[in-house]
C-alpha angles and dihedrals in degrees: 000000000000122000134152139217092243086057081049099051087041095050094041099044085051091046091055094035091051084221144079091212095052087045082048101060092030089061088038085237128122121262094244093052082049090048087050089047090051091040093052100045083051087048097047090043097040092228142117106233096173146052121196115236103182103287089352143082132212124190127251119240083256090055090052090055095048090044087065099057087034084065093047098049084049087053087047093045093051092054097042084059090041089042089047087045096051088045105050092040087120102350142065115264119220144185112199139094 
């Protein structure tokens, strides 16, 4: 399996926006690269994450549940960079062991 954080963003910024086309504009991206990102992370997970209302999406049982973790990997994203910044204010970061 093979899914990345962007999928992740896209998927979650449409979750939370209820609409490709938000997500879209809100990412500065086109509908239809939102609509590949969704499609890919559905393909790599083998699930189906959204249902189509009209202009809107709403999410499947199954995209409520990945939300979730999609939520969880953001917060962890958000203290690795906090965490890299903190380290590298007047010395070299590394990575390595």
């Amino acid at each position: 399996m093979n899914i990345t954080i962007r999928q992740l963003q896209v998927f979650r910024t449409a979750a939370l926006l209820g609409s490709f086309t938000r997500a879209a504009k809100h990412l500065h991206l086109t509908t239809p690269a939102v609509s590949k990102q969704i499609r890919k992370l559905e393909s790599e997970c083998k699930l189906h994450l959204f249902e189509q209302s009209g202009r809107c999406v709403n999410l499947t049982q199954q995209g409520k549940r990945l939300l979730e973790q999609a939520a969880q990997v953001d917060n962890e994203m958000k203290l690795l960079k906090q965490m890299v910044r903190d380290e590298s204010v007047g010395s070299e970061v590394s990575f390595s062991e």
